[in-house]
LUMPATOR-626495 format. One record per residue: residue number from 1; x, y, z of N, C-alpha, C, O in turn. Coordinates in steps of 0.02 Angstrom, whole numbers, plus 50000, padded with zeros to 5 digits. Layout:
 kolse   n_X   n_Y   n_Z  ca_X  ca_Y  ca_Z   c_X   c_Y   c_Z   o_X   o_Y   o_Z
   NUM     X     Y     Z     X     Y     Z     X     Y     Z     X     Y     Z
...
END
This chain:
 kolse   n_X   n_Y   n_Z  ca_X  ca_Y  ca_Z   c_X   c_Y   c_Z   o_X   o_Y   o_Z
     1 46786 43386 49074 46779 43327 49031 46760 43348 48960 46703 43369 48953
     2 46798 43345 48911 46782 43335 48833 46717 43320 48814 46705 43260 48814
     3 46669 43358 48797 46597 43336 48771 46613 43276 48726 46673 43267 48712
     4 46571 43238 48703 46550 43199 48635 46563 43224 48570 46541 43276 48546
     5 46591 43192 48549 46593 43212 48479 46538 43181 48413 46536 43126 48386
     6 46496 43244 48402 46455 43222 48365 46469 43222 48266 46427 43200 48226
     7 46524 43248 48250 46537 43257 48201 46614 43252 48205 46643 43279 48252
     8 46649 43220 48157 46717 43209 48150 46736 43212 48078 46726 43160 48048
     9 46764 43266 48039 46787 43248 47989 46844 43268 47970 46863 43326 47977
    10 46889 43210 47935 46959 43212 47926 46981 43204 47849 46963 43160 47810
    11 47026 43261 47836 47057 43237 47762 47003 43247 47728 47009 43187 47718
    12 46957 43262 47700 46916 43275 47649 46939 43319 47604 46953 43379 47606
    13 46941 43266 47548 46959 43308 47465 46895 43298 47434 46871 43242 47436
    14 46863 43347 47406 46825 43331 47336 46855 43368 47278 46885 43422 47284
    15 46846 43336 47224 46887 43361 47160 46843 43350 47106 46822 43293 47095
    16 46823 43405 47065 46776 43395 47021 46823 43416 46947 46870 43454 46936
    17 46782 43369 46904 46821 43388 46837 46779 43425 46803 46724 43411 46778
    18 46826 43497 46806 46806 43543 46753 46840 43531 46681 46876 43485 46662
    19 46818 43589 46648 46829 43608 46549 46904 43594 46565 46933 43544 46543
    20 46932 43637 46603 47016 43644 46591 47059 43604 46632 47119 43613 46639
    21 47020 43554 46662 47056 43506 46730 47019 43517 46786 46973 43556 46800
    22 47070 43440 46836 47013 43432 46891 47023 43510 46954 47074 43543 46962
    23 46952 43519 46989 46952 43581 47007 46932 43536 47086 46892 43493 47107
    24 47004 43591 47116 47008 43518 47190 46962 43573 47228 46988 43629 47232
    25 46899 43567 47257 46858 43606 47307 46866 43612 47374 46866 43663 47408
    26 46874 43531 47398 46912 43549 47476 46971 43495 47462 46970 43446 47424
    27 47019 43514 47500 47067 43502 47504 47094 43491 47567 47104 43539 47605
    28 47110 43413 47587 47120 43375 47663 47069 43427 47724 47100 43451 47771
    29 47003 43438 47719 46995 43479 47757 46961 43441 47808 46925 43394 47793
    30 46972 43464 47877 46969 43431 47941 46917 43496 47984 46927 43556 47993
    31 46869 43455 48002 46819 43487 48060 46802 43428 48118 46809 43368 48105
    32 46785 43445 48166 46781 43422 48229 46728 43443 48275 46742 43463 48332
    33 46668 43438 48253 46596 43479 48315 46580 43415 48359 46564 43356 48350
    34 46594 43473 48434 46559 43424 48479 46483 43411 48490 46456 43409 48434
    35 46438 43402 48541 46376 43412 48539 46360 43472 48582 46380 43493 48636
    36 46307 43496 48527 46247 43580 48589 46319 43622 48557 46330 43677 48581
    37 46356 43601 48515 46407 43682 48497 46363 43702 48408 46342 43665 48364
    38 46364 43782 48415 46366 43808 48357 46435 43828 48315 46484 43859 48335
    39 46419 43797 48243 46486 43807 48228 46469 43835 48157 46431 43804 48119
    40 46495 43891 48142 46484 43930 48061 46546 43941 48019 46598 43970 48034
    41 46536 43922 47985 46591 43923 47931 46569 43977 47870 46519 43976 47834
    42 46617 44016 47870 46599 44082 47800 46648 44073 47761 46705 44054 47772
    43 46610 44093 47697 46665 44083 47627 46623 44117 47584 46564 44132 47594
    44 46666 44128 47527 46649 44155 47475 46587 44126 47426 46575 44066 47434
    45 46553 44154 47385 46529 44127 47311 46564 44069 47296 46618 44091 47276
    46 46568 43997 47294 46613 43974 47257 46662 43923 47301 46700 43880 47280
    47 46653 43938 47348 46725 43912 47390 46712 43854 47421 46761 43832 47451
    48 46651 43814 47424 46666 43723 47422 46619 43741 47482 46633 43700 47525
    49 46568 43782 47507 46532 43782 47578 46474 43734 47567 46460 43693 47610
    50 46437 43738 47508 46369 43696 47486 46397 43606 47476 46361 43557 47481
    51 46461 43609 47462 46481 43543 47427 46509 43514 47521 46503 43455 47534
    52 46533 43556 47569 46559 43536 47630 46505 43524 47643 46500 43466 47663
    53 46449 43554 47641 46372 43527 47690 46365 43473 47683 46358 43426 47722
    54 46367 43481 47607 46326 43385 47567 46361 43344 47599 46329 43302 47631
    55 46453 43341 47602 46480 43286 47632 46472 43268 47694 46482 43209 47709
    56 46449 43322 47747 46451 43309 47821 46383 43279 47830 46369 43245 47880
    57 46328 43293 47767 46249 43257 47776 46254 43210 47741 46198 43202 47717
    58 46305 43151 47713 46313 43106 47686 46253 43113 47628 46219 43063 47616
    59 46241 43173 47595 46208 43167 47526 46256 43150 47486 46241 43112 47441
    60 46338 43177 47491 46386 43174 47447 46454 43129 47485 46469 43156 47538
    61 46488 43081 47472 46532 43053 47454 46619 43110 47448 46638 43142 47399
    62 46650 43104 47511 46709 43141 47485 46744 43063 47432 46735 43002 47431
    63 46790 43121 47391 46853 43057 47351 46909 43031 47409 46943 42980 47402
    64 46913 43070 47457 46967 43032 47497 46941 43074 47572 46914 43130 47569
    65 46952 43041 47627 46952 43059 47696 46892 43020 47735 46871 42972 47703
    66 46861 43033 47800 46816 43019 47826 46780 43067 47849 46796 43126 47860
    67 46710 43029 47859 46680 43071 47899 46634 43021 47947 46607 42970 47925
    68 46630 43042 48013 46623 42995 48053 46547 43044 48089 46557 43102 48106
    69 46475 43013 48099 46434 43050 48130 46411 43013 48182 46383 42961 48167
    70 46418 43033 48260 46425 43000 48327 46477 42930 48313 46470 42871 48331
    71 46511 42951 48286 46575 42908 48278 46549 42804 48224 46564 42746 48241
    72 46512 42828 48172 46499 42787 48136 46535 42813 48077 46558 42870 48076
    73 46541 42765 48020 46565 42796 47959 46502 42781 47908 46490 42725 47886
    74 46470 42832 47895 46404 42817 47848 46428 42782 47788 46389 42743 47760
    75 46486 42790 47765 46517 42766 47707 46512 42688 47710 46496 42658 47659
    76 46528 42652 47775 46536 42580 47772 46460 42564 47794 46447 42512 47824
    77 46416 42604 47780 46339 42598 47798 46307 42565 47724 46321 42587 47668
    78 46263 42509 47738 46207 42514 47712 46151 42546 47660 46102 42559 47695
    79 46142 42559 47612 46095 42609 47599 46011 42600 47637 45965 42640 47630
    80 46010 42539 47675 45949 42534 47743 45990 42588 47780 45965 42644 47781
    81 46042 42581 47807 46074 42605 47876 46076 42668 47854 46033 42701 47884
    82 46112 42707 47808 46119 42773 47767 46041 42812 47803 46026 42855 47844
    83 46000 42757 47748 45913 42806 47765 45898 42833 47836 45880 42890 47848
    84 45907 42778 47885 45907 42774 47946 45946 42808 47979 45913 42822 48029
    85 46001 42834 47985 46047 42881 48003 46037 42953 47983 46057 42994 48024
    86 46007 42977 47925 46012 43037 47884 45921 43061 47933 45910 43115 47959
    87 45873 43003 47933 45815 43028 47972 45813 43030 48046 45775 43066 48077
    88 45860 42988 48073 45897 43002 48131 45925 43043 48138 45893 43095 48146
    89 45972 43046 48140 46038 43091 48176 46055 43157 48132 46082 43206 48154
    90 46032 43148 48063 46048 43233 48039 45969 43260 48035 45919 43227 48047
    91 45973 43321 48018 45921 43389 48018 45950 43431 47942 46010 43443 47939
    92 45926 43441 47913 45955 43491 47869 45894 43577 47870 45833 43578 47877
    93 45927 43621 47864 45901 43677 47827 45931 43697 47777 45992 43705 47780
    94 45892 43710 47715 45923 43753 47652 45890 43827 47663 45841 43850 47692
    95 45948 43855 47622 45925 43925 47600 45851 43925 47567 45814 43969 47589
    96 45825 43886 47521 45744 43890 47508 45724 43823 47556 45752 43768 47560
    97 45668 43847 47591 45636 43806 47630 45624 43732 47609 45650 43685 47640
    98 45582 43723 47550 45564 43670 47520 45506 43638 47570 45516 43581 47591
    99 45457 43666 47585 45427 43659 47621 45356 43644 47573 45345 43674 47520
   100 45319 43601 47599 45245 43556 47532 45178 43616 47540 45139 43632 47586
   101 45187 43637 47476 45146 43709 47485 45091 43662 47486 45051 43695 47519
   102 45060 43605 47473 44978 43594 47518 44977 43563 47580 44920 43540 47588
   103 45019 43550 47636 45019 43543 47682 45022 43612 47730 45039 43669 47715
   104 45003 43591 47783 45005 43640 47861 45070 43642 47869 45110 43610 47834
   105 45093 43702 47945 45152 43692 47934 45166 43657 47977 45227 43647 47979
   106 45129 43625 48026 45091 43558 48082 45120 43534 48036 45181 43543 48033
   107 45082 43490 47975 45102 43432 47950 45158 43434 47904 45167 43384 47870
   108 45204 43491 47897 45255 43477 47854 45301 43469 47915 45341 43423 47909
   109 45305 43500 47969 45379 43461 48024 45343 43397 48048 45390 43366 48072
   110 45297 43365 48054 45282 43296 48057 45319 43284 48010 45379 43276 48021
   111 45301 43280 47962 45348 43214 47904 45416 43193 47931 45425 43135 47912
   112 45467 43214 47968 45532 43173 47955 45495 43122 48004 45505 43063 47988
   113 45448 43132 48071 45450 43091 48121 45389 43025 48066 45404 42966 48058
   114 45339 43050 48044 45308 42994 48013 45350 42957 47976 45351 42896 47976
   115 45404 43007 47929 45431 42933 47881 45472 42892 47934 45499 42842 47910
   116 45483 42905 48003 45520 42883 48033 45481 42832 48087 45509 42811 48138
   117 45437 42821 48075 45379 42768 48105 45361 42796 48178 45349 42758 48224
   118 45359 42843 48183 45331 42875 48256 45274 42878 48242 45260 42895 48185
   119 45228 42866 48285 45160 42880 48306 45137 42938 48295 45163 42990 48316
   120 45068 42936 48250 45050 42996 48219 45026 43046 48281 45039 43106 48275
   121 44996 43026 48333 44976 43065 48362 45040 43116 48411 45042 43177 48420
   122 45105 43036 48445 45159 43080 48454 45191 43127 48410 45214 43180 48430
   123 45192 43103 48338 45227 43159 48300 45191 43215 48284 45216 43261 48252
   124 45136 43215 48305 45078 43289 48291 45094 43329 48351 45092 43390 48343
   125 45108 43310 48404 45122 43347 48489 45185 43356 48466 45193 43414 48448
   126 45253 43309 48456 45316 43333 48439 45301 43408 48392 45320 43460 48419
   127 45273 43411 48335 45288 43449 48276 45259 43529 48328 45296 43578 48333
   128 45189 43525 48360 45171 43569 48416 45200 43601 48445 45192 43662 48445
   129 45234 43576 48471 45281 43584 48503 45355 43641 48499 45380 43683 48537
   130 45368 43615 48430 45425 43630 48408 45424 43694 48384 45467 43738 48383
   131 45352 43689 48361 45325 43757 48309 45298 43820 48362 45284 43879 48351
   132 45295 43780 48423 45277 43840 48490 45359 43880 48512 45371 43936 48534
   133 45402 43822 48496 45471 43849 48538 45500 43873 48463 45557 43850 48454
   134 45481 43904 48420 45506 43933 48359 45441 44008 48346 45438 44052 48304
   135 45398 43989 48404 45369 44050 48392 45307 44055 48332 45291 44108 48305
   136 45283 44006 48321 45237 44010 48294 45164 43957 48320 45114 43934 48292
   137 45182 43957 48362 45107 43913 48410 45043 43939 48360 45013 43898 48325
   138 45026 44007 48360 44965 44016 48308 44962 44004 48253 44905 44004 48229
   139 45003 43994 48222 45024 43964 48140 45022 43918 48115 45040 43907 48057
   140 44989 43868 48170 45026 43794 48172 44980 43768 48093 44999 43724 48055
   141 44935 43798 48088 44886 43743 48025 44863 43805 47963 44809 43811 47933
   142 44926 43849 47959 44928 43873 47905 44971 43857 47857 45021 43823 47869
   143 44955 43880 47795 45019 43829 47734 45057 43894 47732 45053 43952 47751
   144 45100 43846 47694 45169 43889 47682 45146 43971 47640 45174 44026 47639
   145 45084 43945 47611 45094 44023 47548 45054 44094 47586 45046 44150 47562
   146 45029 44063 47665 44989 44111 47692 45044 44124 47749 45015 44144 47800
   147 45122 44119 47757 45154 44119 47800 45206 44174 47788 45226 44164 47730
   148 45237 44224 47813 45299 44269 47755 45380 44214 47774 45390 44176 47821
   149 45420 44232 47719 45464 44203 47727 45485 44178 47748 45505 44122 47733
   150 45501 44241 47842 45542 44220 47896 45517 44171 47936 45547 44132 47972
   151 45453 44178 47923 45409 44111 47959 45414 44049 47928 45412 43999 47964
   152 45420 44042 47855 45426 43975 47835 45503 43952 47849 45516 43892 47852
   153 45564 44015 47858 45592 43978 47874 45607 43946 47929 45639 43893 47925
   154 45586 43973 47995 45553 43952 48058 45528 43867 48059 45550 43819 48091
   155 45475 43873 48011 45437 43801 47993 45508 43756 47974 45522 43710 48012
   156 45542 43765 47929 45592 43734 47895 45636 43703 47966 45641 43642 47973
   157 45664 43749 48015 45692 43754 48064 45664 43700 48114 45701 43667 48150
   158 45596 43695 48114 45569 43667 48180 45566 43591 48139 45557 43542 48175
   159 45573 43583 48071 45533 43511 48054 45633 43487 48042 45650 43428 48038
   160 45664 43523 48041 45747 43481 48040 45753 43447 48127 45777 43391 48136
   161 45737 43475 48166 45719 43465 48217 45685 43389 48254 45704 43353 48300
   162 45626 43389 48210 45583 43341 48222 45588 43290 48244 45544 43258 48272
   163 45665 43271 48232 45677 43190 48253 45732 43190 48313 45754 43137 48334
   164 45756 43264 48344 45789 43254 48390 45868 43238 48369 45917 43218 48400
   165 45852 43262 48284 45948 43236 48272 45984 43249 48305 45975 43282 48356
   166 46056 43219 48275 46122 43229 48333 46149 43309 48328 46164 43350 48372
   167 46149 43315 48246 46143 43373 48213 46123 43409 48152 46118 43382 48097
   168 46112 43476 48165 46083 43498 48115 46127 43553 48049 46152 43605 48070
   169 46131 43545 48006 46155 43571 47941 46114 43615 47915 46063 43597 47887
   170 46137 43696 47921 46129 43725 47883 46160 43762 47828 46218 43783 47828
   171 46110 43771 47774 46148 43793 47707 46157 43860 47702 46207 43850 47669
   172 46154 43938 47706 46130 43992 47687 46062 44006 47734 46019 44044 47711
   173 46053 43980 47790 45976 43976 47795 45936 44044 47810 45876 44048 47822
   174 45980 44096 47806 45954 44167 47797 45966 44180 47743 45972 44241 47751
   175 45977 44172 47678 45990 44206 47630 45946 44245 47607 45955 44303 47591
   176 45900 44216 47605 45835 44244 47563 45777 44303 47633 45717 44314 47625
   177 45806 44321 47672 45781 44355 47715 45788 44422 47720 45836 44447 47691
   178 45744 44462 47758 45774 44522 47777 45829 44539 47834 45854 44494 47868
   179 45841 44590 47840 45900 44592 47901 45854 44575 47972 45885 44545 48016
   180 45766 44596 47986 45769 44586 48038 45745 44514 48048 45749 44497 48107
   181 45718 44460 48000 45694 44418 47988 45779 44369 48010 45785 44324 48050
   182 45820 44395 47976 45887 44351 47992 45909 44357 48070 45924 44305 48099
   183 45912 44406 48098 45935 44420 48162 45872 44382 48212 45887 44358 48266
   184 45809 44381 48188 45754 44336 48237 45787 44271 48208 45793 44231 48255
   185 45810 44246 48153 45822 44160 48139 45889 44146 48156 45903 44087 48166
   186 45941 44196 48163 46025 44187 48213 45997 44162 48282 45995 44102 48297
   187 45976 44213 48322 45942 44206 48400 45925 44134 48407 45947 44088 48441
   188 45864 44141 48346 45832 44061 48375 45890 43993 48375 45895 43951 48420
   189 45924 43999 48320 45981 43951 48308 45999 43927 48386 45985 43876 48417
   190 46035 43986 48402 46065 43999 48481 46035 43971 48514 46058 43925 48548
   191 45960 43995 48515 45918 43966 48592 45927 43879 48580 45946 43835 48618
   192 45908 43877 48525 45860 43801 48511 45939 43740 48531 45936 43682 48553
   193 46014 43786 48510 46057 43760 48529 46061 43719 48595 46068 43659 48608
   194 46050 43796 48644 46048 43776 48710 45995 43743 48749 46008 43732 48808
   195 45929 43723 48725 45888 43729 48769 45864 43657 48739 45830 43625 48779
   196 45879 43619 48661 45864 43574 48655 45938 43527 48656 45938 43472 48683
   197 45986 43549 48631 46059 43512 48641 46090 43507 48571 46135 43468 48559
   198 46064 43551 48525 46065 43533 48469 46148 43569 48443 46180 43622 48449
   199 46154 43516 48418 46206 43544 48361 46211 43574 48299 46186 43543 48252
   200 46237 43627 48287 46226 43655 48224 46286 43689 48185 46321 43735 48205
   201 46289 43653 48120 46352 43680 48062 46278 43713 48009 46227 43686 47990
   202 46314 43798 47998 46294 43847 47948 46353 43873 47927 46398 43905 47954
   203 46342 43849 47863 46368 43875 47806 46333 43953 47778 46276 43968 47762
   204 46387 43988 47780 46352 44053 47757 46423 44118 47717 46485 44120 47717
   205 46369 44158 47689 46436 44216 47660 46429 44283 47731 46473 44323 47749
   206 46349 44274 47762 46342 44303 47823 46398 44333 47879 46399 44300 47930
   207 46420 44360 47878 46494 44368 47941 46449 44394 48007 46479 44402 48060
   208 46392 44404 48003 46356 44402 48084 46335 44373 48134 46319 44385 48192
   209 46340 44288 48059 46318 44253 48091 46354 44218 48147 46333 44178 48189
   210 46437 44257 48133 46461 44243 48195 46475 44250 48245 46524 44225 48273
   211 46421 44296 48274 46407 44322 48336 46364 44268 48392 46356 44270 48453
   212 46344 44227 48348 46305 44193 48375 46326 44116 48405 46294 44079 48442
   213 46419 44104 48359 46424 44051 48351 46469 44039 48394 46495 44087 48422
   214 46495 43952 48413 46540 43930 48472 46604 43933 48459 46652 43931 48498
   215 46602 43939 48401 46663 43936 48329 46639 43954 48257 46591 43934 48225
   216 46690 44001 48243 46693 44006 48181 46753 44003 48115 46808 44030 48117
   217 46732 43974 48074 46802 43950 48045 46780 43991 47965 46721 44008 47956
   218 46825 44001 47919 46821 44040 47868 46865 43990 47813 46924 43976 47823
   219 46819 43963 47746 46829 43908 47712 46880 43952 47648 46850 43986 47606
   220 46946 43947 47645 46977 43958 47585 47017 43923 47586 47048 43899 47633
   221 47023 43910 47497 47059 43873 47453 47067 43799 47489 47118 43774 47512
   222 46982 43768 47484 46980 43716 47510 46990 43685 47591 46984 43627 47611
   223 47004 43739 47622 47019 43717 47690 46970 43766 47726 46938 43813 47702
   224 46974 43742 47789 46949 43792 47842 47019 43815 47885 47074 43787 47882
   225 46998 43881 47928 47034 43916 47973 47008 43937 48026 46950 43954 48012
   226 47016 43944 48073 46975 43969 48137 46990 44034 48141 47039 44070 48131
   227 46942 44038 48156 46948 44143 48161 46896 44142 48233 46866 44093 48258
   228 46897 44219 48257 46872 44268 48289 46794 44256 48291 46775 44241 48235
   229 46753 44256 48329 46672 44267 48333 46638 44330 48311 46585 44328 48280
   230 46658 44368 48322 46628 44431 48307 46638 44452 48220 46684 44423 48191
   231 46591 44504 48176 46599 44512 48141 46652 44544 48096 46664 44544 48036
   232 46679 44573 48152 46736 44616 48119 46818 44573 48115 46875 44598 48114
   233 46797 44497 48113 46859 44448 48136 46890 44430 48045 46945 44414 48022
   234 46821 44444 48016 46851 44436 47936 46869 44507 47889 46852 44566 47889
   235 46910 44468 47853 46903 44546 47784 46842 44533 47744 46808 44481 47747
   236 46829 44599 47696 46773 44580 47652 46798 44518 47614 46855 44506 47594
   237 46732 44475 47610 46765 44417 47567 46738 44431 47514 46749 44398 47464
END
């Protein structure tokens, strides 16, 4: 039986106007993630991967196509319904954490569930929780500036989480890491895939990261392509 489809997107153009004319970024590009699949997409410097995130997390507006998340169109949404959907059903990670250097890292993965009217005390056991199955149970009520990187991005990881989205979006979310700091935050991706149900699109220039993934597709000249899992499935890009 065909899993669920938690992400549907069809035809997506964005076209931005540059100095010398409009500069088309994606072009009719079509993705399709079901749910609990990892799916990574690699591209170049440049090649429309940061501007594909925004559209699939309804921060950004394609000029033409759809995008449908558990088969709604955020577009014919509300800006109530929008809020409510984006603290629902998506998760984001960026390449910089953005994580509230005077908060714990307890109380920075609480926040999506508080702005989301959950019960402070459930969302303090949720955030617990999350931050135990990411490996930092002892960490839980330290701030971000007493934490090293790979750990905040851990924190970052467990608070996209928080609300149980449908799925989660990541940007680069190793960029700023070391090699072994990235290979502990690939793994976790994986586990947290399987063991919570989660869905996950990463965007990355990473080609290891597709060792990890259910699919991997490689973003040029506006489109995607499906390629190979393993690293050696691309040329240098």
């Amino acid at each position: 039986m065909e899993r669920e489809k938690t992400l549907d997107a069809r035809g997506i153009w964005r076209v931005y106007e540059g100095t010398k004319g409009p500069i088309e970024v994606l072009r009719g590009l079509d993705l399709s993630v079901s749910a609990g699949e990892v799916v990574v997409v690699i591209g170049a410097s440049g090649a429309g991967k940061s501007t594909l995130l925004h559209i699939l997390g309804t921060l950004e507006g394609p000029d033409r196509g759809t995008v449908l998340i558990r088969g709604v169109d955020p577009q014919k949404c509300s800006s109530g319904e929008l809020n409510v959907m984006r603290n629902r059903d998506i998760g984001f990670v960026f390449q910089f954490h953005y994580l509230l250097p005077e908060f714990s890292a307890l109380e920075n993965v609480m926040m999506p569930s508080i702005i989301g009217g959950r019960d402070r005390r459930a969302a303090e056991e949720r955030a617990a929780g999350l931050l135990g199955a990411v490996g930092l149970e002892e960490r839980i009520h330290h701030r971000p500036a007493e934490l090293s990187g790979g750990e905040q991005q851990r924190v970052a990881v467990a608070r996209a989480l928080a609300n149980g989205p449908s799925i989660v979006l990541a940007d680069e979310p190793s960029g700023n890491l070391d090699d072994r700091a990235s290979e502990s935050l690939h793994s976790l991706v994986r586990e947290l895939s399987r063991s919570e149900k989660q869905t996950f699109v990463i965007v990355t220039h990473k080609k290891e990261l597709l060792e990890k993934a259910d699919r991997g597709f490689v973003l040029v000249d506006g489109t995607l392509h499906e390629i190979g899992r393993g690293p050696d499935a691309l040329p240098v890009l």
